[in-house]
Every structure is written in structure tokens, then in C-alpha cells.
PDB file of N, CA, C and O in Angstrom:
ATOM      1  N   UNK A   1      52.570   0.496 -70.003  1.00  0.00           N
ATOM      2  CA  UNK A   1      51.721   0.781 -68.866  1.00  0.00           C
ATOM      3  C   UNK A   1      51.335  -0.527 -68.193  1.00  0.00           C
ATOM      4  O   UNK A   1      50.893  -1.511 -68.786  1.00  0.00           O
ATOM      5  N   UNK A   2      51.512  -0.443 -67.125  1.00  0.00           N
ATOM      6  CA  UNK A   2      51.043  -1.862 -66.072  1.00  0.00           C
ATOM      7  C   UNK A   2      50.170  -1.730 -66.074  1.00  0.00           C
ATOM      8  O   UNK A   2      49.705  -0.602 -66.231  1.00  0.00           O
ATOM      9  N   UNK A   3      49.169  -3.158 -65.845  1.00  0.00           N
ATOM     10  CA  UNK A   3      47.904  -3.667 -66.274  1.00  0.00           C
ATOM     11  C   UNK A   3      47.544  -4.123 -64.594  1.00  0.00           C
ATOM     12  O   UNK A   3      48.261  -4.941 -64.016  1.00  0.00           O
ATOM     13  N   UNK A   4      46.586  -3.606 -64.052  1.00  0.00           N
ATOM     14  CA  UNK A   4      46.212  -3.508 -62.391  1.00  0.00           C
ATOM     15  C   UNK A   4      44.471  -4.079 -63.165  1.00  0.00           C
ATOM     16  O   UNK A   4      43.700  -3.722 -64.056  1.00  0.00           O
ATOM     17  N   UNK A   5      44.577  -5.027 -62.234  1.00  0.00           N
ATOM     18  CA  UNK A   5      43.203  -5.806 -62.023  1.00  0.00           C
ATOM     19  C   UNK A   5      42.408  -4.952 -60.790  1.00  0.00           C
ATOM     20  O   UNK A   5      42.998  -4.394 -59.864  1.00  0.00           O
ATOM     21  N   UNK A   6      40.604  -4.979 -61.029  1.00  0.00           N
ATOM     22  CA  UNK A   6      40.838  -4.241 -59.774  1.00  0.00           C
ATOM     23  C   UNK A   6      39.463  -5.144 -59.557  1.00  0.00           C
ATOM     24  O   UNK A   6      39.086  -5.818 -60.516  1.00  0.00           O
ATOM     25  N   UNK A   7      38.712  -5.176 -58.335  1.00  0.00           N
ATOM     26  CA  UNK A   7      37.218  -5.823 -58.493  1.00  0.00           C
ATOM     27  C   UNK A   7      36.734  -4.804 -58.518  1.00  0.00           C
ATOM     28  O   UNK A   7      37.385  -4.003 -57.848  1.00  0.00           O
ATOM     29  N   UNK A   8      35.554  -4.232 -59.138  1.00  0.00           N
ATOM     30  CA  UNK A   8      34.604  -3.324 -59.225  1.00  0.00           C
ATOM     31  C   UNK A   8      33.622  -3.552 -57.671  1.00  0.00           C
ATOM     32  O   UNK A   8      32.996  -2.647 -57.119  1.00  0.00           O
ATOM     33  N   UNK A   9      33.668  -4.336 -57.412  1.00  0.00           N
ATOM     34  CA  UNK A   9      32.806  -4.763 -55.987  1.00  0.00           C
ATOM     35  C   UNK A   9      33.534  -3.976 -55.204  1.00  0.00           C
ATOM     36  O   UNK A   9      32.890  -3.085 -54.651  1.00  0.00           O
ATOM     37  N   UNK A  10      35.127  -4.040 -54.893  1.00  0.00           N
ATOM     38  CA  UNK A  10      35.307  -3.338 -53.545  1.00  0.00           C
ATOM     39  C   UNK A  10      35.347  -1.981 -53.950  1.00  0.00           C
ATOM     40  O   UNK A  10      35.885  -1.224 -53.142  1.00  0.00           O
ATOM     41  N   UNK A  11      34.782  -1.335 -55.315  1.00  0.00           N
ATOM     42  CA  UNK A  11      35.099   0.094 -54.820  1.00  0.00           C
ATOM     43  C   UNK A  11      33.726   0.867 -55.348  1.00  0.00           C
ATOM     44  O   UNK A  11      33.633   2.092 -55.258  1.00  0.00           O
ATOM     45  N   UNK A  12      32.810   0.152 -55.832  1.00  0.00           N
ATOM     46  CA  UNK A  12      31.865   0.532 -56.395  1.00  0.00           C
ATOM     47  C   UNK A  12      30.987   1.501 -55.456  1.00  0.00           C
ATOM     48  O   UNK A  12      30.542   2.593 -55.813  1.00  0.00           O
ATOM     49  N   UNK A  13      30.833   0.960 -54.303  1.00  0.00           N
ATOM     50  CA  UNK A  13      30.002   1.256 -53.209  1.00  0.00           C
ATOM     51  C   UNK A  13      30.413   2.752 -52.612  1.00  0.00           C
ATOM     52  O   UNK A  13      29.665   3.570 -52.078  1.00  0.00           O
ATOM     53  N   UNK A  14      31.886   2.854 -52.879  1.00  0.00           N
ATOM     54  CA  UNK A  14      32.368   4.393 -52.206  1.00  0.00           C
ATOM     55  C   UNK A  14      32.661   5.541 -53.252  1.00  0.00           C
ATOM     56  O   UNK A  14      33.487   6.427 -53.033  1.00  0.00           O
ATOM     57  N   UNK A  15      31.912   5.449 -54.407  1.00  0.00           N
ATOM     58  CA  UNK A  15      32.051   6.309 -55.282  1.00  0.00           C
ATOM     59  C   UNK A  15      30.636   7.259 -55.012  1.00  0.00           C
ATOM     60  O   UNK A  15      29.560   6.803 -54.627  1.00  0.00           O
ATOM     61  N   UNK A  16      30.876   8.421 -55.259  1.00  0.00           N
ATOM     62  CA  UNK A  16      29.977   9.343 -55.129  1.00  0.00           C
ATOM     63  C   UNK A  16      29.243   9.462 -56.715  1.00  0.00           C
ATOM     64  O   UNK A  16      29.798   9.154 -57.770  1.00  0.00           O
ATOM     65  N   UNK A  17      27.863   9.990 -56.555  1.00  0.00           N
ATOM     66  CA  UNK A  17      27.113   9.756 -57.565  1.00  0.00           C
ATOM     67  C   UNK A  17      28.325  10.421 -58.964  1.00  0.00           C
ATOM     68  O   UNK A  17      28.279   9.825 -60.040  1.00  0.00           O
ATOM     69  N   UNK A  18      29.232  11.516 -58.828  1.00  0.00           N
ATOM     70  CA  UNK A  18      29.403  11.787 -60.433  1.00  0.00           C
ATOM     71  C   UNK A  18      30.650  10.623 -60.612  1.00  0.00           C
ATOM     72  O   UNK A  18      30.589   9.947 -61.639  1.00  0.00           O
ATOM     73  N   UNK A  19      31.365  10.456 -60.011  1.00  0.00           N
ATOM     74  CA  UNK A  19      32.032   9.109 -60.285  1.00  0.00           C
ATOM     75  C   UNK A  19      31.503   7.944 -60.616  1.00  0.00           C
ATOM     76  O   UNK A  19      32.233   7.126 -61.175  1.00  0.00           O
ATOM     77  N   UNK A  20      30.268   7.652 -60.372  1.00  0.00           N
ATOM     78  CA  UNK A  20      29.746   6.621 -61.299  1.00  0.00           C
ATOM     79  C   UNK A  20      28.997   7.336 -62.423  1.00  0.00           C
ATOM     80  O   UNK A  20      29.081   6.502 -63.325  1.00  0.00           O
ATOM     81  N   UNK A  21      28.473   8.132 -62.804  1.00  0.00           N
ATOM     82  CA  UNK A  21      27.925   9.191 -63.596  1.00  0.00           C
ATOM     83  C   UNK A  21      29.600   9.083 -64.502  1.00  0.00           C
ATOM     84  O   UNK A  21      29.484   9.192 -65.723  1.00  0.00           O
ATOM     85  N   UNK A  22      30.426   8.971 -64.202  1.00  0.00           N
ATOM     86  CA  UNK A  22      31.988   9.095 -65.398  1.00  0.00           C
ATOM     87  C   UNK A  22      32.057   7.524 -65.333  1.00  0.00           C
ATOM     88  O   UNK A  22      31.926   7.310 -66.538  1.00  0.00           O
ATOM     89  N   UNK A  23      32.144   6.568 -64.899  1.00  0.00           N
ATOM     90  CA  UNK A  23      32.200   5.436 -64.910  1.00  0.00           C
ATOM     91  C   UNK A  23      31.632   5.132 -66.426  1.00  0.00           C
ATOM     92  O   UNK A  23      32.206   5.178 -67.514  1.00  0.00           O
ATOM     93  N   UNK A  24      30.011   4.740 -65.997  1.00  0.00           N
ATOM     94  CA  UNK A  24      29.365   4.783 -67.005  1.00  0.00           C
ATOM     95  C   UNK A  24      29.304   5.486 -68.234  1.00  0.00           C
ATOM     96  O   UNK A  24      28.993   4.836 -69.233  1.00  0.00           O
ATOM     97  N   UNK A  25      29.664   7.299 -68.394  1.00  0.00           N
ATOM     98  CA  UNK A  25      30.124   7.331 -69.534  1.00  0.00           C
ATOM     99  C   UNK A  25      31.252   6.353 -70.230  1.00  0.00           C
ATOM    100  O   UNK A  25      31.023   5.697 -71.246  1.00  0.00           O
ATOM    101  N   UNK A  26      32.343   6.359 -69.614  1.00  0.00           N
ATOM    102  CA  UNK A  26      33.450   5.915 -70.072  1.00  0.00           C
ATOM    103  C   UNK A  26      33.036   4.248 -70.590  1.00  0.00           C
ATOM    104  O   UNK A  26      33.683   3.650 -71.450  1.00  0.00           O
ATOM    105  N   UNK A  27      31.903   3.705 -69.911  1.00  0.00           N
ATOM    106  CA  UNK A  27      31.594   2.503 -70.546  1.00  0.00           C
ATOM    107  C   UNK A  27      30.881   2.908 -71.756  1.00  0.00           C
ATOM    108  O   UNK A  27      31.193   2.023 -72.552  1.00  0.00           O
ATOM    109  N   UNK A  28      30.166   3.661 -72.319  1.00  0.00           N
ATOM    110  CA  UNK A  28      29.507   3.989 -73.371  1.00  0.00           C
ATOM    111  C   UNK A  28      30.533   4.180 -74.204  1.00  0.00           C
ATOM    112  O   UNK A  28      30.671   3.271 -75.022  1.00  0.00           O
ATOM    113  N   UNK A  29      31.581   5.381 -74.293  1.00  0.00           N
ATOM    114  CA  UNK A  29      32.053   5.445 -75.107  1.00  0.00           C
ATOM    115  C   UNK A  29      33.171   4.367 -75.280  1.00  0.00           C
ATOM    116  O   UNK A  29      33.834   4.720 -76.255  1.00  0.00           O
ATOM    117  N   UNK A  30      33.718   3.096 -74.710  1.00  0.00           N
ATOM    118  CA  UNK A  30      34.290   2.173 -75.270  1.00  0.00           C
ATOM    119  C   UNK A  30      33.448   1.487 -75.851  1.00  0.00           C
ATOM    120  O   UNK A  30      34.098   0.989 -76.770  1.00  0.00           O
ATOM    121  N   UNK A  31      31.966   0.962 -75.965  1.00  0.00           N
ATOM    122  CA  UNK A  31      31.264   0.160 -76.207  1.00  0.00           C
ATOM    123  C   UNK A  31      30.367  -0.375 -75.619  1.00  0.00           C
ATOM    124  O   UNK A  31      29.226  -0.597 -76.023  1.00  0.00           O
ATOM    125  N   UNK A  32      30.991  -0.691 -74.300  1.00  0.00           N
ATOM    126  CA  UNK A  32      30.063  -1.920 -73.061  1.00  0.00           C
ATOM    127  C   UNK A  32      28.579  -1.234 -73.184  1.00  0.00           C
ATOM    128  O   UNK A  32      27.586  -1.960 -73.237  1.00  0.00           O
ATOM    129  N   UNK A  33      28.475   0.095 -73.225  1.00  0.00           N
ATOM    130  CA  UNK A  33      26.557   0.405 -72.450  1.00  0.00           C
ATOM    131  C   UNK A  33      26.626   1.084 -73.877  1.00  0.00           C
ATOM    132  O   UNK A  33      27.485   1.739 -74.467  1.00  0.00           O
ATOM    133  N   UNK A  34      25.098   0.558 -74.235  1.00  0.00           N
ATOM    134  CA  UNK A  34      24.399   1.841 -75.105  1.00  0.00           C
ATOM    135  C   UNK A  34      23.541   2.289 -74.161  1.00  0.00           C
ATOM    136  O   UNK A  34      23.440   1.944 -72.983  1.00  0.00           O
ATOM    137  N   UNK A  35      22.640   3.472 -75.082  1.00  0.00           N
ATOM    138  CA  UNK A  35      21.819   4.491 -74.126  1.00  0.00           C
ATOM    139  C   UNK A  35      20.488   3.592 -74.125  1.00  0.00           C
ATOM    140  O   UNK A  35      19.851   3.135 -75.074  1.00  0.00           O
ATOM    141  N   UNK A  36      20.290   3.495 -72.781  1.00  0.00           N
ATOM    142  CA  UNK A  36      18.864   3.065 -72.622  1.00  0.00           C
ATOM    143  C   UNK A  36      17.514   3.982 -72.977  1.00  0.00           C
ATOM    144  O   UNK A  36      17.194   4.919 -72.246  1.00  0.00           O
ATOM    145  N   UNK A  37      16.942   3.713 -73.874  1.00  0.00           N
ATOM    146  CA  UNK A  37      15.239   4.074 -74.012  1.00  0.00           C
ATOM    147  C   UNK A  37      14.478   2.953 -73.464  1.00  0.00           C
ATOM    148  O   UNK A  37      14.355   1.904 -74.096  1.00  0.00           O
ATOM    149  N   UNK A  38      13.967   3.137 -72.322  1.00  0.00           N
ATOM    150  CA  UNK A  38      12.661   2.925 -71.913  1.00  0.00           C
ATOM    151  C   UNK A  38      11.201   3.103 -73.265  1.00  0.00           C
ATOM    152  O   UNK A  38      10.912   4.071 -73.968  1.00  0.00           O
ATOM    153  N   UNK A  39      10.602   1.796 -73.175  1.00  0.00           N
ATOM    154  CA  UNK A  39       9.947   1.178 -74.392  1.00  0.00           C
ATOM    155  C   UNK A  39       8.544   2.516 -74.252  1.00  0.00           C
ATOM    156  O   UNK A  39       7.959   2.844 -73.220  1.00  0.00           O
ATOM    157  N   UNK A  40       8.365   2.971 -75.434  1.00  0.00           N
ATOM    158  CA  UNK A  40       7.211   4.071 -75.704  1.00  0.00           C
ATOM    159  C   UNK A  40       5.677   3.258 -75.727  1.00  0.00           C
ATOM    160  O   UNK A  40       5.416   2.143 -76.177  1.00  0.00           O
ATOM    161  N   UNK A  41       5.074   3.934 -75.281  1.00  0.00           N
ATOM    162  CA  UNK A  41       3.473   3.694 -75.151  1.00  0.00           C
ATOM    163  C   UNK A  41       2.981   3.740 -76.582  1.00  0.00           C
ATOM    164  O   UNK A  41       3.554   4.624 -77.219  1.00  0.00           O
ATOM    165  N   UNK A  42       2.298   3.212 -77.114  1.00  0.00           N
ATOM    166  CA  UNK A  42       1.472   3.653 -78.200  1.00  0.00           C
ATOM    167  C   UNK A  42       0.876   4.791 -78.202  1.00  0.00           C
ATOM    168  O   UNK A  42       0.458   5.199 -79.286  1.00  0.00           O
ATOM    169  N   UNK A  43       0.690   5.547 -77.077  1.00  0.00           N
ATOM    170  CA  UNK A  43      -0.052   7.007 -77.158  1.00  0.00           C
ATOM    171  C   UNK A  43       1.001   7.903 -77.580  1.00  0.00           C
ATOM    172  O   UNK A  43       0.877   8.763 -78.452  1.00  0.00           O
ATOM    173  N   UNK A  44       2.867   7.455 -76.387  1.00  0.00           N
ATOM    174  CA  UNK A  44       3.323   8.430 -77.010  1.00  0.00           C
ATOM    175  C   UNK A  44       4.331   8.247 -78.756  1.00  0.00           C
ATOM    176  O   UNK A  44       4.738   9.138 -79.502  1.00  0.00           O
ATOM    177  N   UNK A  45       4.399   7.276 -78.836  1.00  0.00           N
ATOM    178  CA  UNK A  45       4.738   6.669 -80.485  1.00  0.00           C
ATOM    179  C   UNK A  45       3.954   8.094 -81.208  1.00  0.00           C
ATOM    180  O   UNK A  45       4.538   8.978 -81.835  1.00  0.00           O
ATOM    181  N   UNK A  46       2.271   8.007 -80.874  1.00  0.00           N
ATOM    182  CA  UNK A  46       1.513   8.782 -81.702  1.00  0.00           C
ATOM    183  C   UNK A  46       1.911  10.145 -81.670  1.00  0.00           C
ATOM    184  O   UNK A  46       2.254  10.723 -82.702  1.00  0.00           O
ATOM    185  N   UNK A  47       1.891  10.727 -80.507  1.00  0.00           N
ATOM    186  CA  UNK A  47       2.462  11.802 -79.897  1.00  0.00           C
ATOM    187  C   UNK A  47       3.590  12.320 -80.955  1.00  0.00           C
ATOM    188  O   UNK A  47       3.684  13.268 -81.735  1.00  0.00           O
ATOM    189  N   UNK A  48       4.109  11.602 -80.713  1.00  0.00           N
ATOM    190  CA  UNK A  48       6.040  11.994 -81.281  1.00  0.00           C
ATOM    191  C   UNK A  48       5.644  11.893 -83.060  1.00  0.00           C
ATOM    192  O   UNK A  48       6.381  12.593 -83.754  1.00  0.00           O
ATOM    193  N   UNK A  49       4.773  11.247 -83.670  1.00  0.00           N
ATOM    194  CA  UNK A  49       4.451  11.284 -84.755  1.00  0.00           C
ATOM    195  C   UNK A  49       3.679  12.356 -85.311  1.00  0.00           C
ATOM    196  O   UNK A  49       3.840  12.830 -86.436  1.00  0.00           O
ATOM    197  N   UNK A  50       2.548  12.832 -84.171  1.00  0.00           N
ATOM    198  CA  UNK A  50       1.697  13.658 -84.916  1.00  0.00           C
ATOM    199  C   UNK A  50       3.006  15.357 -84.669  1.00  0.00           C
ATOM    200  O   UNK A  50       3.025  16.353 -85.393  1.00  0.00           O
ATOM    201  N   UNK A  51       3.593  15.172 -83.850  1.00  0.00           N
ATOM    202  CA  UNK A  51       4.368  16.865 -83.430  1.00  0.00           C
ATOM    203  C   UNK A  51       6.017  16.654 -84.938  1.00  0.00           C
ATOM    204  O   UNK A  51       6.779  17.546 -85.308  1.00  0.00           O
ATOM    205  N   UNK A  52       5.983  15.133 -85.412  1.00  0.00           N
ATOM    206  CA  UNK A  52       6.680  15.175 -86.483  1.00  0.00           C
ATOM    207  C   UNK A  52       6.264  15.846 -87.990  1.00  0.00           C
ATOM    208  O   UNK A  52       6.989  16.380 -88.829  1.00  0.00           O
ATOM    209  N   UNK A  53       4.526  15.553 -87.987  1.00  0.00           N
ATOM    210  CA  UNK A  53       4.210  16.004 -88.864  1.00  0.00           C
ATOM    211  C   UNK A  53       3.791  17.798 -88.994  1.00  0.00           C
ATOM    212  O   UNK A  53       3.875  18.603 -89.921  1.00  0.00           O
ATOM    213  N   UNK A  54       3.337  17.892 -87.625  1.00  0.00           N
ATOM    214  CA  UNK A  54       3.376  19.388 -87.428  1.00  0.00           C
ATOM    215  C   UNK A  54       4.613  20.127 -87.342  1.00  0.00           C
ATOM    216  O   UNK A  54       4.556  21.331 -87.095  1.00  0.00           O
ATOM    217  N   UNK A  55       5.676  19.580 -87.508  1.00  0.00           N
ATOM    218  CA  UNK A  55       7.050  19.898 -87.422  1.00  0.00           C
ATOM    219  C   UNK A  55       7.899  20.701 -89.013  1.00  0.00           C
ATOM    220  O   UNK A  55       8.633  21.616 -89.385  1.00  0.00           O
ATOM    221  N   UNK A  56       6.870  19.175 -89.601  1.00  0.00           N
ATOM    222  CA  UNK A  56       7.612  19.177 -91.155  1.00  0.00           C
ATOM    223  C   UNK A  56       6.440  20.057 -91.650  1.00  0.00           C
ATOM    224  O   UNK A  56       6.630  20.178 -92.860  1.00  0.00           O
ATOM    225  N   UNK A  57       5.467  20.642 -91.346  1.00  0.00           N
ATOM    226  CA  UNK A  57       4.427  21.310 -92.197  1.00  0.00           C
ATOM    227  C   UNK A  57       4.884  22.700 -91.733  1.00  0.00           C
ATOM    228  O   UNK A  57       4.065  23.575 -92.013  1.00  0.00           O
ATOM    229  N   UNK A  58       5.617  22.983 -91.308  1.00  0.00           N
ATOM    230  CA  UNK A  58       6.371  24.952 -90.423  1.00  0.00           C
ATOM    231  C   UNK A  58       5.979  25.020 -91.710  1.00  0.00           C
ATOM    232  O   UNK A  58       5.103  24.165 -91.837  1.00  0.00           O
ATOM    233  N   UNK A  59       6.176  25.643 -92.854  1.00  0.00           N
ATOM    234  CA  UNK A  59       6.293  26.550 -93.708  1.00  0.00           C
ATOM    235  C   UNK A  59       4.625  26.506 -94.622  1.00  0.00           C
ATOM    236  O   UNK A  59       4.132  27.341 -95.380  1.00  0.00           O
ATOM    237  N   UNK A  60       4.114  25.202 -94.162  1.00  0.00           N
ATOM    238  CA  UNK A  60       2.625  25.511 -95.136  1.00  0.00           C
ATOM    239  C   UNK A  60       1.258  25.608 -94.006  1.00  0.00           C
ATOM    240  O   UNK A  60       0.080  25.466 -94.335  1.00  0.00           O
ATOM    241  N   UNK A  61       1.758  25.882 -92.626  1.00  0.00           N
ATOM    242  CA  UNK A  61       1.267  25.506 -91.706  1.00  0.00           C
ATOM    243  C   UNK A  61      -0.025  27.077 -91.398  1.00  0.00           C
ATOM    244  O   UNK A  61       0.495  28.192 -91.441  1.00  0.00           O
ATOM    245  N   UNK A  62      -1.413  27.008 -91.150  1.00  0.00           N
ATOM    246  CA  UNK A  62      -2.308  28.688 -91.263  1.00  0.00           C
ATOM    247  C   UNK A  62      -1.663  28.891 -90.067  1.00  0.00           C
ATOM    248  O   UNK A  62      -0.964  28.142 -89.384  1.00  0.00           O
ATOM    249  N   UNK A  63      -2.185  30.581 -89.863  1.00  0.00           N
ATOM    250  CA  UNK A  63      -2.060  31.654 -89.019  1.00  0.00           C
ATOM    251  C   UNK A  63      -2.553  30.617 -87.698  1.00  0.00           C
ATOM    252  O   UNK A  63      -2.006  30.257 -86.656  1.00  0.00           O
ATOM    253  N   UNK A  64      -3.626  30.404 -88.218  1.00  0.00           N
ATOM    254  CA  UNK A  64      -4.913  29.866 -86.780  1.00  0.00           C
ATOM    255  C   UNK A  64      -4.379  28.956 -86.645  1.00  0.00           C
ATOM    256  O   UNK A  64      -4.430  28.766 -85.430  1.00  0.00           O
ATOM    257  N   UNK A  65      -3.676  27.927 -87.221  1.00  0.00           N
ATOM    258  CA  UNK A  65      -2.920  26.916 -86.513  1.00  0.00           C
ATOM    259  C   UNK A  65      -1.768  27.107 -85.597  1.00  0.00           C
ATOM    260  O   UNK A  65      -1.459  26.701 -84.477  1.00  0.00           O
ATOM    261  N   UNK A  66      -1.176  27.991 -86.630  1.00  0.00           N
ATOM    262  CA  UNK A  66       0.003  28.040 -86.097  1.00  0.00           C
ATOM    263  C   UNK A  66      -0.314  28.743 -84.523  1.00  0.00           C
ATOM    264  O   UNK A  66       0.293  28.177 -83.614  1.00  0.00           O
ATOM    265  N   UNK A  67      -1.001  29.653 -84.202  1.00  0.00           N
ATOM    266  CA  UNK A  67      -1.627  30.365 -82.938  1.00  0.00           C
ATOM    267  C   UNK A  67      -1.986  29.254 -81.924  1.00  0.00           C
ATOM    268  O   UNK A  67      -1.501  29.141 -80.798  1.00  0.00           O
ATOM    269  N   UNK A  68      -2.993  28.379 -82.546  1.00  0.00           N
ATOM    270  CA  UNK A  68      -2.960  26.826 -81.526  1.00  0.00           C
ATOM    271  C   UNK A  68      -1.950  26.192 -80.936  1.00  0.00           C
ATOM    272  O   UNK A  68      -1.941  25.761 -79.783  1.00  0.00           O
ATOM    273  N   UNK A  69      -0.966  26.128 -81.849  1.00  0.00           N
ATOM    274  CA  UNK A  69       0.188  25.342 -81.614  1.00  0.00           C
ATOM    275  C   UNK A  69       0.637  25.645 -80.565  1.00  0.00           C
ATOM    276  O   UNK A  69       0.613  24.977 -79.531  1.00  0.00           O
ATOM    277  N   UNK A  70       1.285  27.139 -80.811  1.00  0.00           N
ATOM    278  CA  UNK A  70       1.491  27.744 -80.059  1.00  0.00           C
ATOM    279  C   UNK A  70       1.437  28.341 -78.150  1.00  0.00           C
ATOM    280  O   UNK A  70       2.238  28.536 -77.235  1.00  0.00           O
ATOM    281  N   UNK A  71      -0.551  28.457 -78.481  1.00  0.00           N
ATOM    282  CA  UNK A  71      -1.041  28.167 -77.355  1.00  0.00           C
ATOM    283  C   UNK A  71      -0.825  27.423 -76.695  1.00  0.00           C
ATOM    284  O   UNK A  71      -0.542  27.677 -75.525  1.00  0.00           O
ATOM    285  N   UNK A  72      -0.871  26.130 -77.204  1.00  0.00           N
ATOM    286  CA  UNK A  72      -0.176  25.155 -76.614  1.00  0.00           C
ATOM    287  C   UNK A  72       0.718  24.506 -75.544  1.00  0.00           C
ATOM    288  O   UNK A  72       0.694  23.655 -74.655  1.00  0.00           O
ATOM    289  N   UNK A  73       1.642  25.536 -76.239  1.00  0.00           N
ATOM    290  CA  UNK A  73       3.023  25.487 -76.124  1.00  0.00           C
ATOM    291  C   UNK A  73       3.294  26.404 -74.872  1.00  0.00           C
ATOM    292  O   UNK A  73       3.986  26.142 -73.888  1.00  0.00           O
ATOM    293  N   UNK A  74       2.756  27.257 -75.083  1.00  0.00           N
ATOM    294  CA  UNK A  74       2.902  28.076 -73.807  1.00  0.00           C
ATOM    295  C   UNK A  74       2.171  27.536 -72.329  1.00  0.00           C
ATOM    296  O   UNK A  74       2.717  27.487 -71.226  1.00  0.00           O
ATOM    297  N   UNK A  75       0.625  27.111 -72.715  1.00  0.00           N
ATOM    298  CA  UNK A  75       0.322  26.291 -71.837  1.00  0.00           C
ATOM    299  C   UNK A  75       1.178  24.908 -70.636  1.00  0.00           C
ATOM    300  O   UNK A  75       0.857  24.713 -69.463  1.00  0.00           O
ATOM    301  N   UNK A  76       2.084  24.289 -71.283  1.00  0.00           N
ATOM    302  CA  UNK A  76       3.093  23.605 -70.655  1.00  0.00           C
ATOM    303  C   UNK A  76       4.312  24.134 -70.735  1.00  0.00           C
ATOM    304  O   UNK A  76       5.265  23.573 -70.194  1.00  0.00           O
TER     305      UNK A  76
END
């Protein structure tokens, strides 16, 4: 297979959003990009910790909790 140099400059600009949307996959899965996370707040660190522990307690978790949770949940 012939090996075609290309500049990414002259064609970058006329690609429509899912062509760069495949671009960028295709850089992930050779290597070049990992997935960006944007750095967590300490509120939500806590967040994601306390819904871990309410996560892992499903099976010893009361009625009345579990109804809160719930509420919750439906609320958003």
C-alpha cells in the first residue's frame, strides 16, 4: 500500500462535525488520544463516593431508605 503524506491543516477545516467525531476515534483507538476527564470537584469526588456506598449496601439497605433513595431519583 502507498504511503500518501497529507497535512491535516489543509483538510481539517472542511470536515463536517462526524468526520472529525471518526477522526478522533480512530486516534484513540491507535493510541494518540486517551479519553479526557475533566478534573472532579471535591463535592463531586464525595458525591460519586457516597452513591458508591449506597450502591454496595442494595441488599442490606431499609424499606425507608430505600423509598428516599428513590424519591430522589425520581425527583431528577
Amino acid at each position: 500500500m502507498p504511503y500518501i503524506n497529507i497535512d491535516i491543516d489543509d483538510i481539517y477545516d472542511d470536515l463536517d462535525r462526524s468526520d472529525k467525531e471518526n477522526l478522533v476515534e480512530w486516534l484513540k483507538e491507535d493510541g494518540y488520544l486517551s479519553e479526557y476527564e475533566p478534573p472532579k470537584s471535591a463535592l463531586q469526588k464525595l458525591f460519586e463516593e457516597d452513591i458508591e456506598k449506597i450502591r454496595k449496601a442494595y441488599l442490606t439497605i431499609s424499606k425507608e431508605d430505600f423509598e428516599l433513595i428513590n424519591k430522589i431519583a425520581k425527583k431528577y
